[in-house]
Rosetta silent file (secondary structure, phi, psi, omega in degrees, C-alpha in Angstrom):
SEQUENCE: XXXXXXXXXXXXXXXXXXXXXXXXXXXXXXXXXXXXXXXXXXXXXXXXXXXXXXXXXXXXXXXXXXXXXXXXXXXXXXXXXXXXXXXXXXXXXXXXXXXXXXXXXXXXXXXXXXXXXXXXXXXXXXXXXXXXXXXXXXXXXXXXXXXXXXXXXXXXXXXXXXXXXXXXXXXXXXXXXXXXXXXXXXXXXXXXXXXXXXXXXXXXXXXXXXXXXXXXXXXXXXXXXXXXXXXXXXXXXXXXXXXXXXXXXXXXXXXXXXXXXXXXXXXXXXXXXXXXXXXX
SCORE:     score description
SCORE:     0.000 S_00000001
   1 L     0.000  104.255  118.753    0.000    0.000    0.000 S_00000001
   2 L    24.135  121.382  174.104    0.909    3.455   -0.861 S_00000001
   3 L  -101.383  152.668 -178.347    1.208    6.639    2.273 S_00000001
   4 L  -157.982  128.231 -160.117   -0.411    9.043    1.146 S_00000001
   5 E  -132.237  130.137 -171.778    0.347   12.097    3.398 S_00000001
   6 L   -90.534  162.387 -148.365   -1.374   15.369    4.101 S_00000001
   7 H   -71.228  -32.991 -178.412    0.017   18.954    4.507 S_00000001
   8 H   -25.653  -37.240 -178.387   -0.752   18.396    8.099 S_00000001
   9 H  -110.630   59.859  149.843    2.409   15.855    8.174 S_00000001
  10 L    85.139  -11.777 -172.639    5.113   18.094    6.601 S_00000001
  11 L  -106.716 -149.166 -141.815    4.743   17.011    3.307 S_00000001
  12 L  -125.904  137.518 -135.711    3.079   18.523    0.355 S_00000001
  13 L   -65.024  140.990  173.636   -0.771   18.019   -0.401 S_00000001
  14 L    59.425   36.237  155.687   -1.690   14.569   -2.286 S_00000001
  15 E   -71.101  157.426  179.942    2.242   13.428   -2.256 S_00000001
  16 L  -150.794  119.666 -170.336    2.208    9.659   -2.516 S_00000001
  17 L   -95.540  179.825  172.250    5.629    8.091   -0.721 S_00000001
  18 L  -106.346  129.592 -177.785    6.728    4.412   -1.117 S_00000001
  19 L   -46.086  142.879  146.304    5.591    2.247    1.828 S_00000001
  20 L    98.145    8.439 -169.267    8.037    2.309    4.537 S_00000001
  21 L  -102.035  107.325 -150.146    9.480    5.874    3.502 S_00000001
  22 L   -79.063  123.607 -171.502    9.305    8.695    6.450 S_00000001
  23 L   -66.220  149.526 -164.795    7.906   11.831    5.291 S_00000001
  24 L   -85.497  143.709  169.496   10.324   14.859    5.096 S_00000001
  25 L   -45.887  127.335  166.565    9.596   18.224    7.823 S_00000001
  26 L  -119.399 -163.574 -138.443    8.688   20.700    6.217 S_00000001
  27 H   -48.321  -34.421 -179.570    9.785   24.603    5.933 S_00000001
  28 H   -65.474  -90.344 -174.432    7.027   25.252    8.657 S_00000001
  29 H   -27.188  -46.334 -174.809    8.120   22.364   11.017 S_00000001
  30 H   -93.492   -3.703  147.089   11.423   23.579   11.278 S_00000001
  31 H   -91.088   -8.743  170.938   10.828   27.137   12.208 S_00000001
  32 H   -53.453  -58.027 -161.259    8.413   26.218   14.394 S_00000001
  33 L   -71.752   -8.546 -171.792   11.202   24.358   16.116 S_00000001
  34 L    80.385   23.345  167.235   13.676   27.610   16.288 S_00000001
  35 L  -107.808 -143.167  173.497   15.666   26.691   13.659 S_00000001
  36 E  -154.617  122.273 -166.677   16.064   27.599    9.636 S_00000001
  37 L   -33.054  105.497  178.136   14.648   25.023    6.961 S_00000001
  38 L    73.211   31.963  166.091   17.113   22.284    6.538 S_00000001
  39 E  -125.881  122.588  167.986   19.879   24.061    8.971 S_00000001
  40 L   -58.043  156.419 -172.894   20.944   22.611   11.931 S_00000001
  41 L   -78.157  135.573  175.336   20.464   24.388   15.396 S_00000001
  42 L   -84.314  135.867  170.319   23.521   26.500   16.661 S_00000001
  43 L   -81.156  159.123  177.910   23.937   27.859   20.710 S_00000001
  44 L   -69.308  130.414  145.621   23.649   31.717   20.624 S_00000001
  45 L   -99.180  167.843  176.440   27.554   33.318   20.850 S_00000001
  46 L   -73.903  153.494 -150.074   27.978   36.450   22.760 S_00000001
  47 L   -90.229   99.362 -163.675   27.581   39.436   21.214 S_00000001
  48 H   -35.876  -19.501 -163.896   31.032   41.258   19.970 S_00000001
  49 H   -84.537  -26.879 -156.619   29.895   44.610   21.764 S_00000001
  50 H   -69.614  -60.145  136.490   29.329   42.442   24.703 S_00000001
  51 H     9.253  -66.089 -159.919   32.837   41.268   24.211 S_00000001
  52 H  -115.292   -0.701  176.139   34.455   44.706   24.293 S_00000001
  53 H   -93.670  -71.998 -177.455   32.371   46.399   27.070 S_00000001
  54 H   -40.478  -32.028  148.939   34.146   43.624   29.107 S_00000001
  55 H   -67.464  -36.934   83.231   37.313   44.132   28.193 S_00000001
  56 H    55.259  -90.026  174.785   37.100   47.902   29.018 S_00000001
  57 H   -18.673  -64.476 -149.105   35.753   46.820   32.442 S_00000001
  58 H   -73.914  -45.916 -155.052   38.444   44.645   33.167 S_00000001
  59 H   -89.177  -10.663  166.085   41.381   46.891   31.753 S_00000001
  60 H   -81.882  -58.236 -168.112   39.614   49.664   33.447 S_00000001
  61 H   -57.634  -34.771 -178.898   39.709   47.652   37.185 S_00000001
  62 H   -54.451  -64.147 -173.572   43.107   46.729   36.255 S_00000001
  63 H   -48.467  -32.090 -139.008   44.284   50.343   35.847 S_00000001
  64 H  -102.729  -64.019 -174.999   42.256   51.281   38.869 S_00000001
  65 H   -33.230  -68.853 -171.950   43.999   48.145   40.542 S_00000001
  66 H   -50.538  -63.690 -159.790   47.779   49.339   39.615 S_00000001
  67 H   -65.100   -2.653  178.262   47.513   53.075   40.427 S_00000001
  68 H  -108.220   32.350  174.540   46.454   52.008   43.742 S_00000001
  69 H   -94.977  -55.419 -169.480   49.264   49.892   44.229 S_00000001
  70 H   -67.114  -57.336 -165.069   51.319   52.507   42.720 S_00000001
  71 H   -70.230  -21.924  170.500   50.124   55.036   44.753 S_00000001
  72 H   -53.227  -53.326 -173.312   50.386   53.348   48.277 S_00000001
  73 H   -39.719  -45.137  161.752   53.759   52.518   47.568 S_00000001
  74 H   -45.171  -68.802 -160.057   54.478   56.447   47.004 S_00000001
  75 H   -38.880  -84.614 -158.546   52.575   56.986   50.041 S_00000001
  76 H   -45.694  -18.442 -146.013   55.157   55.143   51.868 S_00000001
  77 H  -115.418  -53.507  177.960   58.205   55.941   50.192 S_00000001
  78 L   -65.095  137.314  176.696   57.547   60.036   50.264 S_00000001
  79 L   -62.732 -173.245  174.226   58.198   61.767   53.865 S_00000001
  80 L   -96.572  140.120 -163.309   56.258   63.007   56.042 S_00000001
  81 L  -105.628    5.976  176.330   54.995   66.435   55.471 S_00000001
  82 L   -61.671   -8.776  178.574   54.401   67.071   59.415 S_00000001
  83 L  -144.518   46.506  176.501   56.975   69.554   59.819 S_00000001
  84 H   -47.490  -59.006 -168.144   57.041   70.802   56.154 S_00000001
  85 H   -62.130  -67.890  168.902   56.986   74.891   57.998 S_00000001
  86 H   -31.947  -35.052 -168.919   60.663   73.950   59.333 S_00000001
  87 H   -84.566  -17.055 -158.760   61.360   72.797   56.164 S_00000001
  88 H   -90.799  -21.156 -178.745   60.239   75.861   54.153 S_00000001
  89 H   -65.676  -49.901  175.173   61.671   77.697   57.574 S_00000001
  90 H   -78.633  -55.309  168.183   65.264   76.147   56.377 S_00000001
  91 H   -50.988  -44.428  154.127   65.370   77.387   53.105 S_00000001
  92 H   -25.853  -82.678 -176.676   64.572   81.265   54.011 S_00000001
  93 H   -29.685  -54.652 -165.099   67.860   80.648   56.454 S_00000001
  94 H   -92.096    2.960  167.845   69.739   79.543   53.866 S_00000001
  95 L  -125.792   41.215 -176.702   68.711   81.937   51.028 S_00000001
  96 L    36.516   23.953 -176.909   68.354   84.931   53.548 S_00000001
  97 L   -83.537  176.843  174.976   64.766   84.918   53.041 S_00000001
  98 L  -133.028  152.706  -90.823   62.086   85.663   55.771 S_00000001
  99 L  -150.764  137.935  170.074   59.384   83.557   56.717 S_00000001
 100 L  -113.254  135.540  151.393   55.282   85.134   55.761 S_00000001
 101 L   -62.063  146.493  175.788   52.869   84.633   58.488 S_00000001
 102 L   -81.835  -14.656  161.312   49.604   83.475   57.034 S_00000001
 103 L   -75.374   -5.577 -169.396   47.847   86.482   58.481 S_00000001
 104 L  -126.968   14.817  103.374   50.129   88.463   56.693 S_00000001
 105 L    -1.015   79.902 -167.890   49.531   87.444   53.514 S_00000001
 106 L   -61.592  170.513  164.278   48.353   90.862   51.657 S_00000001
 107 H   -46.564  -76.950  170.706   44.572   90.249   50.414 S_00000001
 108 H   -43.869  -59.511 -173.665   45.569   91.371   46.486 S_00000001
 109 H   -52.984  -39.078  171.683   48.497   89.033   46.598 S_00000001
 110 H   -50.295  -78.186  169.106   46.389   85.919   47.386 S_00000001
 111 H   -26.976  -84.595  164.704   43.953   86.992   45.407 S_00000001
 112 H   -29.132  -54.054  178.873   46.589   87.511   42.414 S_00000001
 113 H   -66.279  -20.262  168.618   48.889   84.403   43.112 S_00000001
 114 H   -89.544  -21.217 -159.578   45.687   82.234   42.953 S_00000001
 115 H   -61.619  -33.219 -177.028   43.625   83.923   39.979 S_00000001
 116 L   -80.897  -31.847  177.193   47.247   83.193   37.789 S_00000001
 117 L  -122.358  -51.441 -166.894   48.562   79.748   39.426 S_00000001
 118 L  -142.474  126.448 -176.365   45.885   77.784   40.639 S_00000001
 119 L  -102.281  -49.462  142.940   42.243   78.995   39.928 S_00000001
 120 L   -33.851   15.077 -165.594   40.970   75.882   41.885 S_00000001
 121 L   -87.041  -60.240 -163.799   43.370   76.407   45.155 S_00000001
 122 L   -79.913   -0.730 -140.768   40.456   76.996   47.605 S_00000001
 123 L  -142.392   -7.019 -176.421   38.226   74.286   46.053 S_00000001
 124 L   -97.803  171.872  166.412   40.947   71.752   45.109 S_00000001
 125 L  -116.385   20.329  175.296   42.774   69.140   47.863 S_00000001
 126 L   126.032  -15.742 -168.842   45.872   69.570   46.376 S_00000001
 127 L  -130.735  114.371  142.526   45.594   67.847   42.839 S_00000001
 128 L   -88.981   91.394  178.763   43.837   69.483   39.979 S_00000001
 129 H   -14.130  -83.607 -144.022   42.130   66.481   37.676 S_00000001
 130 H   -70.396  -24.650 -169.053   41.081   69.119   34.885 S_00000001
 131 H   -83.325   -8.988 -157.183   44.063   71.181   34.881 S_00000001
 132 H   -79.898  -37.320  173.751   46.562   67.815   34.964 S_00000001
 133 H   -70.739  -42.659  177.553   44.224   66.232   31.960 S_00000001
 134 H   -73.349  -13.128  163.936   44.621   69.562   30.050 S_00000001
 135 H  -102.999  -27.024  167.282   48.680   69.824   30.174 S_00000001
 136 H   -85.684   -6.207  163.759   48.846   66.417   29.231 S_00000001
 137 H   -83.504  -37.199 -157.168   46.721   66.716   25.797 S_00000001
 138 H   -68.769  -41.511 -163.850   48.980   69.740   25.643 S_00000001
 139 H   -87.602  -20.658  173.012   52.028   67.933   26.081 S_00000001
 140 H   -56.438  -63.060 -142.915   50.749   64.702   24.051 S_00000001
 141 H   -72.338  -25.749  178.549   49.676   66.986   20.725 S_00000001
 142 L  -129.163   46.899  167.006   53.335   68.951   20.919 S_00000001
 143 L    32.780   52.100 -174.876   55.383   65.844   21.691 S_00000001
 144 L  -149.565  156.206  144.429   56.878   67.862   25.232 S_00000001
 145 L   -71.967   34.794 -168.858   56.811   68.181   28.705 S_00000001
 146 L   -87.045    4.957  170.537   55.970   71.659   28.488 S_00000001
 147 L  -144.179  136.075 -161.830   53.075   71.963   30.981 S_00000001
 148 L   -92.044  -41.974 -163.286   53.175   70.693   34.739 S_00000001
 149 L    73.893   30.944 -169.528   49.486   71.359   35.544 S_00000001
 150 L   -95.846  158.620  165.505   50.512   71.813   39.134 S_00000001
 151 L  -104.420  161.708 -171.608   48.493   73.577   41.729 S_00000001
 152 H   -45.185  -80.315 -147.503   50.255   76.157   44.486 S_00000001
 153 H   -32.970  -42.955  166.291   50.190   72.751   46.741 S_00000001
 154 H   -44.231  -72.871  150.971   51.950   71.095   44.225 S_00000001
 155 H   -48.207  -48.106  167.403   54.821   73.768   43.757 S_00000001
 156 H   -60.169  -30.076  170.505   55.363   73.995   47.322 S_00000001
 157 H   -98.517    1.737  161.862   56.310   70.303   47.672 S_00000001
 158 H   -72.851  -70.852  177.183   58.411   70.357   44.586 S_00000001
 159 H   -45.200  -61.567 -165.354   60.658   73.341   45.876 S_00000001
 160 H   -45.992  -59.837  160.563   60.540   72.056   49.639 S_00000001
 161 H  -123.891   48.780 -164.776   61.249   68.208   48.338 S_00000001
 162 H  -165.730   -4.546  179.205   61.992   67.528   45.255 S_00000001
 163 L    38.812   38.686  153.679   63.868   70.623   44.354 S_00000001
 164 L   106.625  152.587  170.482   61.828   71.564   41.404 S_00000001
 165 L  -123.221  154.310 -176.382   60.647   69.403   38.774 S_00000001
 166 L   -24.925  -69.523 -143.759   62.300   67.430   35.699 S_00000001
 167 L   133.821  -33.700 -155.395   59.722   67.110   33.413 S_00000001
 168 L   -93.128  173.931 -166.594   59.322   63.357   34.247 S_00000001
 169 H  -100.147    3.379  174.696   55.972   61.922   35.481 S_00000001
 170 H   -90.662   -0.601  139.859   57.500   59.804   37.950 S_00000001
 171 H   -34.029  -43.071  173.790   58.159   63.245   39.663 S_00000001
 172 H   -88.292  -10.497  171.481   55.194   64.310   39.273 S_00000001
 173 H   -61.981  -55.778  167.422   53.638   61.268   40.616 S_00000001
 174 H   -55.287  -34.867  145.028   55.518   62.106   43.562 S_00000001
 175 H   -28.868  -81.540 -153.878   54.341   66.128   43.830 S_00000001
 176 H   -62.272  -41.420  177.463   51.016   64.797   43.923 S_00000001
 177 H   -48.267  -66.727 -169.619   51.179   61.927   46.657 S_00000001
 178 H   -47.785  -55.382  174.449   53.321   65.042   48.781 S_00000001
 179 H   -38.936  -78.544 -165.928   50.481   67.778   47.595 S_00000001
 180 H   -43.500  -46.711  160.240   47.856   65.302   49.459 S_00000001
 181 H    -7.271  -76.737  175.076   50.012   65.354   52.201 S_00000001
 182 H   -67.302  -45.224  119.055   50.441   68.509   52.877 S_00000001
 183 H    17.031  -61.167 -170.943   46.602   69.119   52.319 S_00000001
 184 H   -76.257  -27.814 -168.902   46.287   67.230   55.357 S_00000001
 185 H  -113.337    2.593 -179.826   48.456   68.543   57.540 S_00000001
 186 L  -142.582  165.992  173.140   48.310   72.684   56.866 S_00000001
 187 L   -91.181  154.922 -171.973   44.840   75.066   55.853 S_00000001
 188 H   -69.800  -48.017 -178.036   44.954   76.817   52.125 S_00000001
 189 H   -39.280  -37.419 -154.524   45.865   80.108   54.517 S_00000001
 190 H   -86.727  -57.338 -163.145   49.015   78.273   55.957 S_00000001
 191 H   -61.465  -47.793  157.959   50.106   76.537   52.339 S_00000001
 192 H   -14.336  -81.423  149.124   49.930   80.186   50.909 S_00000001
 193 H   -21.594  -52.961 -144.792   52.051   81.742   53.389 S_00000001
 194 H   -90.769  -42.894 -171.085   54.401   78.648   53.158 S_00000001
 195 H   -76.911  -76.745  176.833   54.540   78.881   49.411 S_00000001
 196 H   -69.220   34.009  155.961   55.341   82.858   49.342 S_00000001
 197 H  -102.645  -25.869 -149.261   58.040   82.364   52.179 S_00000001
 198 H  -114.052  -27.909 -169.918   59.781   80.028   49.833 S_00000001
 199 L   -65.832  161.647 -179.192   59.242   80.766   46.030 S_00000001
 200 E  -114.984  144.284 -179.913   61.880   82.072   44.227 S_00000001
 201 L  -102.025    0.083 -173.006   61.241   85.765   42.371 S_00000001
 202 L    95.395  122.474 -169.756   63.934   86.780   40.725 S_00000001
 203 L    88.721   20.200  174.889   66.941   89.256   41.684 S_00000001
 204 L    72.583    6.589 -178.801   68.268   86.833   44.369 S_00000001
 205 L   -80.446  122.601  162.771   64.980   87.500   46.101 S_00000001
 206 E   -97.522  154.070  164.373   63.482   84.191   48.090 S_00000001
 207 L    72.756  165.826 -172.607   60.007   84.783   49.104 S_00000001
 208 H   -88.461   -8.180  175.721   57.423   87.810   48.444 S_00000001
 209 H   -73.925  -31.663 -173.892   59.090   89.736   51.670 S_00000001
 210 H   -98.518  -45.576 -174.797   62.512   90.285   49.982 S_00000001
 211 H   -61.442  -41.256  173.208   61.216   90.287   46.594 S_00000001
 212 H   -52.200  -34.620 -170.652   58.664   93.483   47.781 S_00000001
 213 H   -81.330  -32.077 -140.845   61.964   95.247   49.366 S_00000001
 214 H   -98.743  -40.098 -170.583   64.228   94.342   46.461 S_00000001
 215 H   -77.776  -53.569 -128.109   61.361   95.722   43.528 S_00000001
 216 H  -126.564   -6.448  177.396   59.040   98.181   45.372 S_00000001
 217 L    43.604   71.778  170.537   61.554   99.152   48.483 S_00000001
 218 L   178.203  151.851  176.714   58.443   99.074   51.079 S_00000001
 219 L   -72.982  158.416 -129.698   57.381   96.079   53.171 S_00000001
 220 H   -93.388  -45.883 -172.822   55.018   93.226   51.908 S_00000001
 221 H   -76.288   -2.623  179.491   52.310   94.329   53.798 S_00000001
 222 H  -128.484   37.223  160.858   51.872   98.140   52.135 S_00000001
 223 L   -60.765  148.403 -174.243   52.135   96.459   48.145 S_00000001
 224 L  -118.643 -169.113 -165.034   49.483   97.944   46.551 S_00000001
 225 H   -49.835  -67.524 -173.624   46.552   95.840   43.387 S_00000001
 226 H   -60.928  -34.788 -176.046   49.521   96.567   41.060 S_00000001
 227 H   -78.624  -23.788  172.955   52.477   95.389   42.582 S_00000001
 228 H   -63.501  -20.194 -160.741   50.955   92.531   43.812 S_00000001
 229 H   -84.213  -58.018 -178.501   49.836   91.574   40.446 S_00000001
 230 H   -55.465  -59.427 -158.171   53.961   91.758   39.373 S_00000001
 231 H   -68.334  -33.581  175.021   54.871   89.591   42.146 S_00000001
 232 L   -65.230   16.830 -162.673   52.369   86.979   41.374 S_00000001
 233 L  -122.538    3.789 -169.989   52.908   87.020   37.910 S_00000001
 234 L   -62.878  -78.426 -144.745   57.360   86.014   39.011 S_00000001
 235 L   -48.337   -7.100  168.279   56.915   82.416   39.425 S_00000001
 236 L   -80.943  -59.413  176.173   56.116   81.124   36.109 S_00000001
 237 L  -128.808   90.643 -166.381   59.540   83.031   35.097 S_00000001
 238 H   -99.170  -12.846  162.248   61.273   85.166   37.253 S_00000001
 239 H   -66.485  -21.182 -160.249   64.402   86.154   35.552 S_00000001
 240 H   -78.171  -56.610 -159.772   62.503   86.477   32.327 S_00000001
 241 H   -74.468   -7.751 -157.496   59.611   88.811   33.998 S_00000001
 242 L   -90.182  142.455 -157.352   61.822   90.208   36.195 S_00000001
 243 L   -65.677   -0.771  173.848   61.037   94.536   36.338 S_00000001
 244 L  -110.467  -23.365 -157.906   64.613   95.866   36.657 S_00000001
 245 L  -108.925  -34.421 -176.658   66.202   93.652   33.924 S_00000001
 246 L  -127.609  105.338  178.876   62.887   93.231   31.622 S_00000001
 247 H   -86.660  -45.822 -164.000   60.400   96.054   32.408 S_00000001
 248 H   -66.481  -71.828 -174.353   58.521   95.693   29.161 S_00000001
 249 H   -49.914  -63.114  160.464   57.894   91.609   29.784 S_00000001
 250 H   -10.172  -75.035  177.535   57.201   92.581   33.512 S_00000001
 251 H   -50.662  -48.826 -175.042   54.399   94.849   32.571 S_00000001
 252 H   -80.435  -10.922  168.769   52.710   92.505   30.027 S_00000001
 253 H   -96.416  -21.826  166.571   52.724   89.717   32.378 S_00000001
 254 H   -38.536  -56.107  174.444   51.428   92.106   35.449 S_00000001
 255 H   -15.559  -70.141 -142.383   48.272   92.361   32.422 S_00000001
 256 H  -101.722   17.660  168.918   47.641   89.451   32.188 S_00000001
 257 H   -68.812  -37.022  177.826   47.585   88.399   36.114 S_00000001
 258 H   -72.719  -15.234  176.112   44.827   91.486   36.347 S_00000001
 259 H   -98.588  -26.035  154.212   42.989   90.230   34.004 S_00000001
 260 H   -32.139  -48.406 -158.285   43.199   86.779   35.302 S_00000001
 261 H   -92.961   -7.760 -177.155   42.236   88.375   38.487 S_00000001
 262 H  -106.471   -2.032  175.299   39.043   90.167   37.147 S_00000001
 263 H   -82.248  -29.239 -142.166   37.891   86.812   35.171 S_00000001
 264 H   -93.889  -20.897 -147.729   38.008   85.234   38.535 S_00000001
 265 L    90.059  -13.755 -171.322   36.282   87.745   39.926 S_00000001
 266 L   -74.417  -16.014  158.796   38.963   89.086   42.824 S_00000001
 267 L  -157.104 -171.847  172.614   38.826   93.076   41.313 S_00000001
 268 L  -125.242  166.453 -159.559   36.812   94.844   38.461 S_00000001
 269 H   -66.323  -20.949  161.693   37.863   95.944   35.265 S_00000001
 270 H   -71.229  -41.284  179.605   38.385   99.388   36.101 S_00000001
 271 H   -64.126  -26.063 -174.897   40.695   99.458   39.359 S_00000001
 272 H   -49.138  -44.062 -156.454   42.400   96.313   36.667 S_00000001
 273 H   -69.969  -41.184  170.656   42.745   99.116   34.007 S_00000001
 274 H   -83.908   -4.973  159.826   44.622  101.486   36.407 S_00000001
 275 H   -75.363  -35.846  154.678   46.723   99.159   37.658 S_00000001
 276 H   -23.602  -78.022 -168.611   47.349   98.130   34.644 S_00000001
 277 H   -97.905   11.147  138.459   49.265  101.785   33.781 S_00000001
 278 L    -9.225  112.877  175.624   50.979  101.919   36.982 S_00000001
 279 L   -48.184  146.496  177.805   54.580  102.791   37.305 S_00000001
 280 L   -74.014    0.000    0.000   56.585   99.233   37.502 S_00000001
């Protein structure tokens, strides 16, 4: 006898098989089933995006993993910054400098030395992220070490221990581990103070006490919007800026500390403008 098989069993309407002959699936059975007509079924692979968000992850924990490896070790390795005011206290002695109180600090000079060096110094701990990402695109795109990104906190523990820095980043690795330090152990009043007892200005002057006698021949505490502006404007370069040898380069960087200091808000554009045409 003849099979004679209906669409119902996979085959095709009125087909007629040879006894003993199994009818074939058809296109319908096997999608039914979660396949594709006459392809065997495959497990699901993972998804390539899937793939690459995990590596990311991992090479992200990893990274996360090293610097904090890296940085304990630093931790441990860097002094202690507990008696950092002795230390900044030794250099004055030995470069005849004198020592700034932190009350005694003028007002403009703060104002100036932050609006120009650290715009983030009350609001930072010692590290700025955005300025430190932004000198390194600088220094990536024009193949240099030509921007530090440092914050005052920074500068103060390079001159105090590290005696200024290279260029290299395990130096700077080291700045920052000291910056947090210090952060901990003095107030943004005291690291101010600490910082203008110690920087060097130009003209054999250490500190903003000798540099005010040596420029403006009157003590640190009767500088007036302009002169304060000049001394805050030494420490990026103080032979090049400095007002008895370069007057002109003085004056245009005194500019642009006032105007520095009126984006920040710290004076307004008029008292800027007369300071601005000030005798050096």
């Amino acid at each position: 006898m003849e099979a004679r098989v209906g669409a119902s069993r996979g085959g095709y309407p009125g087909a007629v098989l040879p006894p003993g002959t199994a009818p074939l699936p058809s296109p319908t059975d096997a999608v039914a089933s979660g396949g594709t007509a006459g392809a065997p079924r495959t497990t699901p692979k993972a998804m390539p995006g899937r793939r690459a968000r995990r590596a990311v992850a991992v090479a992200i924990l990893s990274g996360l993993a090293l610097a904090g490896i890296a940085t304990g070790a630093t931790w441990a390795a860097t002094p202690s910054t507990a008696h950092i005011l002795q230390r900044v206290a030794a250099v004055d002695r030995a470069h005849h400098g004198r020592v700034v109180a932190p009350g005694a600090v003028p007002r403009p000079l703060a104002h100036a030395l932050v609006a120009v060096e650290d715009a983030q110094f009350y609001h930072d701990h010692g590290i700025n992220v955005e300025g430190l990402i932004r000198a390194g695109v600088f220094d990536l795109v024009h193949r240099c070490t030509c921007q530090g990104g440092s914050t005052i906190t920074q500068q103060l523990a390079e001159d105090v221990y590290l005696h200024g820095w290279d260029g290299t980043l395990a130096l700077r690795w080291e700045d920052m581990i000291l910056a947090l330090k210090i952060e901990s152990h003095l107030s943004k009043p005291e690291i101010l103070a600490a910082y203008l007892s110690e920087v060097y200005l130009g003209g054999g002057a250490w500190g903003a006490i000798a540099a005010s006698r040596l420029y403006f021949h009157r003590p640190l505490s009767r500088i007036t919007l302009a002169q304060a502006a000049l001394l805050a404007g030494l420490p990026q370069a103080p032979s090049a800026y400095d007002p008895l040898l370069h007057p002109l380069e003085a004056r245009e960087r005194r500019g642009q500390v006032l105007q520095a200091m009126v984006a920040a808000g710290y004076t307004t554009p008029a008292r800027a403008r007369r300071a601005a045409h000030a005798a050096l």
